[in-house]
C-alpha positions as CSV (number, residue, x, y, z in Angstrom):
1,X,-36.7,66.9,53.1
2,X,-39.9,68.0,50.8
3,X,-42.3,70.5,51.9
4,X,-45.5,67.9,50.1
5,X,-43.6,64.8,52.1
6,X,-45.0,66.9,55.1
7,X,-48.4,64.6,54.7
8,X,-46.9,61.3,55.5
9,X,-45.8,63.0,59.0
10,X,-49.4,64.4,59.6
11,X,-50.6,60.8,58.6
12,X,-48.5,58.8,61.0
13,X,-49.5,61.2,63.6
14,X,-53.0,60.4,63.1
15,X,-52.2,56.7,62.8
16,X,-50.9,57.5,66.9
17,X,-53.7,58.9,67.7
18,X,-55.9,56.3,66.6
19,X,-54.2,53.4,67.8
20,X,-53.7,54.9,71.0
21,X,-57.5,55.7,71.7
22,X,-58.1,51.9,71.3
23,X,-54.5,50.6,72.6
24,X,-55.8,52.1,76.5
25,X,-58.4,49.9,76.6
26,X,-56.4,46.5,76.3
27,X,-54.5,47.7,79.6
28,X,-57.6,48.4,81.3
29,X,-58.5,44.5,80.8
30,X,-55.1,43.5,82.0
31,X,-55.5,45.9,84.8
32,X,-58.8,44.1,85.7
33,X,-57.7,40.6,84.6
34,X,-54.4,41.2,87.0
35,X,-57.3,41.7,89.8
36,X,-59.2,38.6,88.5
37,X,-56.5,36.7,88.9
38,X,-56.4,36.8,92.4
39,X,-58.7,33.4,93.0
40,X,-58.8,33.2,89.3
41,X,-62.3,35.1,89.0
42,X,-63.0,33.7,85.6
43,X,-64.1,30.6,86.7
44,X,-64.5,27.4,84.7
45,X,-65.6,29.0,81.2
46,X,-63.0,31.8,80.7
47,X,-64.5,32.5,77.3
48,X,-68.2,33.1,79.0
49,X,-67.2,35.4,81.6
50,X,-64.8,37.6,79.1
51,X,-67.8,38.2,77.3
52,X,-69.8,38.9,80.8
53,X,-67.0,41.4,82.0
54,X,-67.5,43.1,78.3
55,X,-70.8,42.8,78.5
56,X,-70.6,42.0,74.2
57,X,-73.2,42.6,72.3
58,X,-74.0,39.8,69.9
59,X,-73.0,41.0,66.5
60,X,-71.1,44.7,65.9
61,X,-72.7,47.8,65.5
62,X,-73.2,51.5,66.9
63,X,-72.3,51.8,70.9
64,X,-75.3,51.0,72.5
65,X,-74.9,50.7,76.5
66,X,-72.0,51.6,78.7
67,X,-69.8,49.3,80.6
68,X,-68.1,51.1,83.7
69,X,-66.2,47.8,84.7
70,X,-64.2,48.4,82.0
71,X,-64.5,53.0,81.7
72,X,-62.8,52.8,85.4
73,X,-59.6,51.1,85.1
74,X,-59.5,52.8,81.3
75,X,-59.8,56.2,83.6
76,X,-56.9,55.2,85.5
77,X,-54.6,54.4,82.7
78,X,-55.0,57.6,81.1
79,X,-54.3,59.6,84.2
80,X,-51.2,57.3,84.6
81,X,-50.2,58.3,81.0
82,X,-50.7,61.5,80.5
83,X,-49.6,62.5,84.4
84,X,-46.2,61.0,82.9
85,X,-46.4,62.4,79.7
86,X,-46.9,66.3,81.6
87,X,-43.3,65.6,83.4
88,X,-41.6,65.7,80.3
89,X,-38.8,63.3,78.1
90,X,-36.3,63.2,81.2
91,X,-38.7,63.9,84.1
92,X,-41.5,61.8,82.9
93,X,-41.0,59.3,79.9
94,X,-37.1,58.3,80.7
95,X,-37.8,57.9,84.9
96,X,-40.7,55.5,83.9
97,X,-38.9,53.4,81.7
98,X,-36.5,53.2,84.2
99,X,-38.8,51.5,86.2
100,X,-40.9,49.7,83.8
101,X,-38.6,48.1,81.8
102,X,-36.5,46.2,84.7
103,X,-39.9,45.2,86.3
104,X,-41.2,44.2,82.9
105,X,-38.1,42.0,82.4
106,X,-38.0,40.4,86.2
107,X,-41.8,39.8,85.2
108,X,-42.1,37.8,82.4
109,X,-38.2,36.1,83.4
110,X,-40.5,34.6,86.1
111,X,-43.4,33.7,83.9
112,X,-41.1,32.3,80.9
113,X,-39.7,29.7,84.2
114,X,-42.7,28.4,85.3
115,X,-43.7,27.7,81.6
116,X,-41.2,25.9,80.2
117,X,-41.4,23.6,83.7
118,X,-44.9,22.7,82.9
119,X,-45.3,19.3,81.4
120,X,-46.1,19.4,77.7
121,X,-44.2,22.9,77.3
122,X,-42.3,21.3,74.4
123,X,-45.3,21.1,72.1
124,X,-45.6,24.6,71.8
125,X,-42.1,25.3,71.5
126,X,-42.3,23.0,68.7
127,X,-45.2,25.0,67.3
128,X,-43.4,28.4,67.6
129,X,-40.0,26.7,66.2
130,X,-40.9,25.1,63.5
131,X,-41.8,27.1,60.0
132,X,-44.8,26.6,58.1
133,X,-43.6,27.1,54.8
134,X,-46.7,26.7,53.0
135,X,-47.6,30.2,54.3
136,X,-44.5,32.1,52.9
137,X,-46.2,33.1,49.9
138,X,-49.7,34.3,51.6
139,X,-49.7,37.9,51.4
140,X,-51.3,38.4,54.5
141,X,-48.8,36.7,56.7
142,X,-45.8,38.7,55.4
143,X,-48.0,42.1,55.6
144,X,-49.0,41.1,59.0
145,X,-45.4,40.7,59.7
146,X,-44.0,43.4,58.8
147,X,-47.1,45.5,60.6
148,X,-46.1,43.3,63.9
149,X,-41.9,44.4,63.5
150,X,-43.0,47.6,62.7
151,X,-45.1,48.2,65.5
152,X,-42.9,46.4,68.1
153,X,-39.9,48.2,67.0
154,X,-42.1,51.6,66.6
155,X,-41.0,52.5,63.1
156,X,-43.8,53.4,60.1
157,X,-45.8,55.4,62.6
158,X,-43.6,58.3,64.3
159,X,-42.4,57.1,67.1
160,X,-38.6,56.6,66.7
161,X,-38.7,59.6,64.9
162,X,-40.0,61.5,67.7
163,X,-37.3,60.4,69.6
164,X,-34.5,60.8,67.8
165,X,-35.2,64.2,67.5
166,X,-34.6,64.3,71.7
167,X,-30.7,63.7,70.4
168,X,-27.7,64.8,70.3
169,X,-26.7,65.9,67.4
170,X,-23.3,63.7,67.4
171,X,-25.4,60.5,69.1
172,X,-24.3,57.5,67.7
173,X,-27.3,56.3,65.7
174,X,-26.7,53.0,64.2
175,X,-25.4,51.7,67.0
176,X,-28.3,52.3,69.2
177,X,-30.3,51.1,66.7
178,X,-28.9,47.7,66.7
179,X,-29.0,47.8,70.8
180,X,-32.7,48.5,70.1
181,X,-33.7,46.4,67.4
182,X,-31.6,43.1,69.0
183,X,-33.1,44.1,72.5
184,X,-36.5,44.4,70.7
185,X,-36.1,40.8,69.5
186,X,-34.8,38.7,71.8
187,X,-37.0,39.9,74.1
188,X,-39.8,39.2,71.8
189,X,-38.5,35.5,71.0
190,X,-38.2,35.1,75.5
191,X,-42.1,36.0,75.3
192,X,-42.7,33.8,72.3
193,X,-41.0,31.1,74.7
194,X,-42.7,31.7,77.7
195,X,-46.8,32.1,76.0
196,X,-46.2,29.2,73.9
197,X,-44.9,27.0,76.3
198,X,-47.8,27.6,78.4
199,X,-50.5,26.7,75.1
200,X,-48.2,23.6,74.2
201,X,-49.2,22.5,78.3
202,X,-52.9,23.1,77.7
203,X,-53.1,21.5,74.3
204,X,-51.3,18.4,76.0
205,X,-53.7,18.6,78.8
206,X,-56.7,18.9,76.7
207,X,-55.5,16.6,74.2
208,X,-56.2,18.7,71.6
209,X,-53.5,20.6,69.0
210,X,-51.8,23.8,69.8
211,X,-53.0,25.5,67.0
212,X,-56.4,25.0,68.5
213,X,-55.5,26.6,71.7
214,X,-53.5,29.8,70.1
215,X,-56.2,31.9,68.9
216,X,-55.6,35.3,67.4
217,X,-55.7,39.1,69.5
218,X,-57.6,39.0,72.7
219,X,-58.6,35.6,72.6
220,X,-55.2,34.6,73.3
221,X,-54.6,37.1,76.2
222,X,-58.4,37.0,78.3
223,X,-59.5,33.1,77.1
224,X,-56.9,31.2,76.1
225,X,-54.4,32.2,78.8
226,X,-56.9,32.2,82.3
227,X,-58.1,29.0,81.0
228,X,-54.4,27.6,81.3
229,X,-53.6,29.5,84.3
230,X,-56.9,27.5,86.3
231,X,-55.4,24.8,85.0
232,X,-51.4,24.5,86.3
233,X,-50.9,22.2,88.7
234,X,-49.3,24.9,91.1
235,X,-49.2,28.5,92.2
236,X,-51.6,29.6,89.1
237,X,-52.8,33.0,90.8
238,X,-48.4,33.7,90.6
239,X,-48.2,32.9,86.8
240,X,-51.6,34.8,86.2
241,X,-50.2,38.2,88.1
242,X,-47.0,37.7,86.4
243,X,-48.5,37.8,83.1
244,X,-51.1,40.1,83.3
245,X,-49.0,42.5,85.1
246,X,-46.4,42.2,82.3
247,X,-49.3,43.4,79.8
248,X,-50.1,46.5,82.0
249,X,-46.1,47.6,82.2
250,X,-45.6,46.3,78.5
251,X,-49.0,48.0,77.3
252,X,-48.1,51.3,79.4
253,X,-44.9,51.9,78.2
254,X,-46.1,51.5,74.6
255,X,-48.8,53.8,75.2
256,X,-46.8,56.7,76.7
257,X,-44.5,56.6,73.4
258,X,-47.6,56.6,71.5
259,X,-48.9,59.2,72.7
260,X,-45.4,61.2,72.8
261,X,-46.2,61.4,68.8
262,X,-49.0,63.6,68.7
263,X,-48.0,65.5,72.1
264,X,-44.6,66.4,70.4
265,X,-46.2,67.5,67.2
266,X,-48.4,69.7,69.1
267,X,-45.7,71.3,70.9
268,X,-43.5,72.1,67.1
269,X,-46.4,73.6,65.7
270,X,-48.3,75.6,67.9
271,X,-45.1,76.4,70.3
272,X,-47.6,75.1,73.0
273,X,-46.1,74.6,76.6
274,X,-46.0,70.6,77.7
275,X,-48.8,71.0,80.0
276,X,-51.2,72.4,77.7
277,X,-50.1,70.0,74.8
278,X,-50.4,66.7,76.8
279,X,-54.1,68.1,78.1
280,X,-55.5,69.3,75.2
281,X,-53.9,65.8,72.9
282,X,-54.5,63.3,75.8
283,X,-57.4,64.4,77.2
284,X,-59.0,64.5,73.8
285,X,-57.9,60.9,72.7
286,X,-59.1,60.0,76.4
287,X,-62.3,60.7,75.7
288,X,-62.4,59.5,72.6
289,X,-61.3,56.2,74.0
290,X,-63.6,56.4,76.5
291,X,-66.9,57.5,74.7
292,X,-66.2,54.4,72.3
293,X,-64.3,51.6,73.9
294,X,-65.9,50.6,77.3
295,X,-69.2,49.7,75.5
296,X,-70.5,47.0,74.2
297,X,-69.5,47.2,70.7
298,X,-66.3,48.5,71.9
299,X,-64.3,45.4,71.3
300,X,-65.9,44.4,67.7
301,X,-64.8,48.6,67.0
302,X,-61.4,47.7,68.4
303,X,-60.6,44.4,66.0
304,X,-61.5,46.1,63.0
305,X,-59.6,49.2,63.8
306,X,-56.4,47.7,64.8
307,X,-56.9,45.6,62.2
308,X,-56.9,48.0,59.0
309,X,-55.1,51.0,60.7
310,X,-52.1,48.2,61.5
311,X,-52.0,46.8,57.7
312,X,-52.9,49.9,55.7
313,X,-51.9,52.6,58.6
314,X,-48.7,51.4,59.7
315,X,-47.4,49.3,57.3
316,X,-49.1,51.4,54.6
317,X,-47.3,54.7,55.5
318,X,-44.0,52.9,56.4
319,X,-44.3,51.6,52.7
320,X,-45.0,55.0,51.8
321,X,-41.8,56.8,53.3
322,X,-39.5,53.9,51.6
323,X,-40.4,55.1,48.2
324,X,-41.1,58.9,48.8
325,X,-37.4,59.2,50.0
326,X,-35.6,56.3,48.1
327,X,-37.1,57.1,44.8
328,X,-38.9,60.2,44.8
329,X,-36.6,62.3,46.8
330,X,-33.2,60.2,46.3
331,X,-31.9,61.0,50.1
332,X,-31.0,57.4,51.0
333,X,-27.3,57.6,50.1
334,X,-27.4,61.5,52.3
335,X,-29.2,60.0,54.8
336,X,-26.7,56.8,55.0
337,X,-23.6,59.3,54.6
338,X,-24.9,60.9,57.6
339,X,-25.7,58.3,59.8
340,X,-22.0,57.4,58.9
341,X,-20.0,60.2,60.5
342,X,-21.0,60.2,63.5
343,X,-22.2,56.5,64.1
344,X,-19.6,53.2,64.6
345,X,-21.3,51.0,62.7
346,X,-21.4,52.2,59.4
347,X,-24.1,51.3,56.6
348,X,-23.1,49.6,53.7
349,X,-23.8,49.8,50.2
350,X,-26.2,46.8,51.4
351,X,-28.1,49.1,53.3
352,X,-29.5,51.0,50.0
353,X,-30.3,47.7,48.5
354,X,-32.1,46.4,51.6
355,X,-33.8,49.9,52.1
356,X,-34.4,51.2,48.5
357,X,-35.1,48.2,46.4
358,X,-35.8,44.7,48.6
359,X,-38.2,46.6,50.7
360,X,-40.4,48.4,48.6
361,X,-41.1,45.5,46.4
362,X,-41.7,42.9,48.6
363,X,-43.9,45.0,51.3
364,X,-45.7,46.4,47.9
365,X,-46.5,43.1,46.5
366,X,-47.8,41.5,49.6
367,X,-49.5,44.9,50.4
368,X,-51.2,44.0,46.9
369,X,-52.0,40.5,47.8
370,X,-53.1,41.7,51.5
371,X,-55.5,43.7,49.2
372,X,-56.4,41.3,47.3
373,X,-57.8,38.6,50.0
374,X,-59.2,41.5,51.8
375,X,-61.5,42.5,48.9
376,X,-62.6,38.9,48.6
377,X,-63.6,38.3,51.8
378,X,-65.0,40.5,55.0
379,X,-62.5,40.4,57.5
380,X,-63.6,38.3,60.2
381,X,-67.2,38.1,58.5
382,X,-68.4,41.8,60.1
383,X,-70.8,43.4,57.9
384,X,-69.5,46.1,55.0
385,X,-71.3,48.9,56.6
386,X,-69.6,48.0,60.1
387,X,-66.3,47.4,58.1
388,X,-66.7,50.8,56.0
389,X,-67.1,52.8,59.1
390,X,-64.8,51.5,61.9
391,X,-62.1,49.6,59.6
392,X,-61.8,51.2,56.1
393,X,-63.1,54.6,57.5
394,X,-60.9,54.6,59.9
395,X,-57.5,53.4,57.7
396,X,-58.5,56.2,55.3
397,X,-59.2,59.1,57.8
398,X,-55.8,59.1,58.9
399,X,-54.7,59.5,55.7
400,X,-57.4,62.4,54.4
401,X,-55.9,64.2,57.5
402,X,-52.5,64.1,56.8
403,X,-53.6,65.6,53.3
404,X,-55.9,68.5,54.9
405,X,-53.1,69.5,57.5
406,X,-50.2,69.6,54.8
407,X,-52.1,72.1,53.2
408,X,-51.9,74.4,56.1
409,X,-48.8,77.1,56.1
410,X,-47.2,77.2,59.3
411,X,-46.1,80.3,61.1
412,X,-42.6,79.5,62.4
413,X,-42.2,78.9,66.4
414,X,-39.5,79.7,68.7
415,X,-39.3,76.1,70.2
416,X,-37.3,76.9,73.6
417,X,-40.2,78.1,75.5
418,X,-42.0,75.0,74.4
419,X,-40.0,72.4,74.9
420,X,-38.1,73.9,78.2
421,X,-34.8,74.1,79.0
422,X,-34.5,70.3,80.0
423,X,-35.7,69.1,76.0
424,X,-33.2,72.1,74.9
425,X,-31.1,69.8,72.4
426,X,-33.9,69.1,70.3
């Protein structure tokens, strides 16, 4: 659409990178955690031995000793990832999620029936059903909202546009996008049933309130949820499998399309062959994931980077593209006209008012608010100098490297050789 526009696609490409060198590492926990399981290994004090099996450090800083409990099953996830990613978009990526998706479904189906059986199930649902009104005008919440949809629905960063370009050029396009955006939710509101289910029967069992049992990020996941698995009445090594082993099909399948980003980009610009692409991208976010993330520090270097690269990565850049090509550019009413002739559900005038005007202003005011609170206070009390380096530095890396590769001029490609003959209708 612009040749300048071409730095928001170099910065959502290093926004994949980034999050996939840390995004490995929380399957290799669920790997190990789906093991633990097995005679629930955690014990009595699940919050004690998460930070034994991490081996934490006691306050953030530079990587200081190795943990190979975790660099082993991190090992295995990128050979799983990348071995898929070499097969290709039909051999590799669509066989998988064949697979993963049904048995990611028949997973956490199971999990959601045992946890709204358990006896004070309803507590939670309560929790998740019932608004909190006082927090619709908290910048924060909205921006981490919007950097939750976008992420689960894989837009602001990439990823749907990598794979739209694996298309037909007639392919219905709305309408696959409402099959993926309502598949997308519901799904998301049967796991919202099934985890909060299980904290409303551990805050009824500990007599305490729900809110105090759903913490935030991994302490939800490795404390929180081993601590109500020991404590079901019945078959808890079957609910923990079932839910760890949803997080390892959930987090690979996420992963691989991550990854697709950069592999993909790769491939247009350098008319590299697949193989070569998905060794020389994956293996070098492997080893960045693994020379960082199965240390000490690793998991302090992980909350501040999903943290800022999520609201001033992804919902930053998605924010970005909204007013580059509804203001700047003025392609929303060509790009709506063109979803319409081939799509059959066409977009409204609504759409351009959603799109172009309700979107910008609300994600850019509570991206100014998010600001705001952030500047006030050190998120989650870590140290500026920590912040500055894996948080900020990080955010603002990926943008400073789509600026420095927009400035390149690319030599044009022949893509066929590239992408082979069975990604041909790129």
């Amino acid at each position: 659409m612009s040749r300048p526009a071409e730095a928001i696609g170099w910065w959502q490409v290093a926004i994949c990178f980034i999050i996939a060198i840390y995004y490995a590492v929380i399957i290799a926990w669920a790997v190990r955690y789906t093991g633990f399981s097995f005679g629930l290994q955690w014990g009595d004090d699940p919050g004690t031995f998460f930070g034994e099996f991490l081996d934490l450090a006691e306050e953030p800083g530079m990587v200081s000793s190795y943990v190979s409990a975790v660099a082993w099953p991190l090992i295995g996830v990128w050979i799983v990832t990348l071995g898929i990613l070499a097969f290709g978009v039909r051999r590799g990526i669509e066989r998988a999620n064949k697979v993963f998706i049904p048995l990611l479904v028949v997973l956490f189906s199971g999990l959601v029936v045992r946890a709204v059986t358990l006896d004070g199930a309803s507590l939670g649902l309560d929790a998740l059903f019932t608004p909190d009104w006082s927090a619709i005008t908290d910048g924060s919440v909205w921006v981490a909202a919007y950097g939750q949809i976008f992420f689960s629905l894989s837009v602001g960063f990439g990823i749907m546009i990598t794979y739209a370009s694996y298309l037909r050029r007639r392919a219905d396009m709305t309408g696959s996008a409402l099959v993926a955006g309502f598949a997308n939710s519901s799904f998301e509101i049967l796991a919202g049933i099934g985890v909060f289910a299980a904290v409303g029967f551990m805050a009824a069992a500990s007599g305490i309130g729900v809110a105090d049992v759903a913490t935030q990020g991994p302490g939800l996941a490795f404390v929180a949820f081993p601590t109500i698995i020991s404590s079901l009445p019945a078959t808890p090594e079957l609910f923990g499998v079932l839910f760890f082993g949803s997080l390892v099909i959930a987090g690979l399948s996420s992963l691989i399309s991550i990854v697709e980003v950069v592999v993909s980009t790769v491939q247009d610009r350098w008319g590299m062959r697949r193989e070569r692409a998905v060794l020389l991208i994956g293996g070098a976010a492997a080893l960045v994931s693994l020379a960082l993330f199965p240390t000490s520090e690793g998991l302090y270097i992980l909350d501040a980077a999903d943290h800022f690269i999520n609201q001033y990565g992804v919902a930053l850049a998605a924010l970005v593209v909204v007013i580059v090509v509804g203001w700047l550019l003025r392609q929303l009413p060509a790009q709506r006209a063109h979803a319409n002739v081939t799509s059959a559900v066409p977009l409204g005038r609504w759409w351009l008012v959603v799109l172009g005007v309700v979107t910008p202003i609300v994600l850019g005011w509570m991206m100014y608010d998010s600001l705001r609170q952030e500047f006030d206070e050190n998120y989650e009390g870590y140290t500026t100098g920590f912040l500055l380096l894996a948080g900020w530095g990080v955010a603002i890396a990926a943008i400073v490297f789509g600026l420095a590769m927009s400035m390149f001029r690319w030599r044009a490609v022949d893509l066929e050789p590239a992408l082979g003959v069975e990604e041909g209708s790129r």
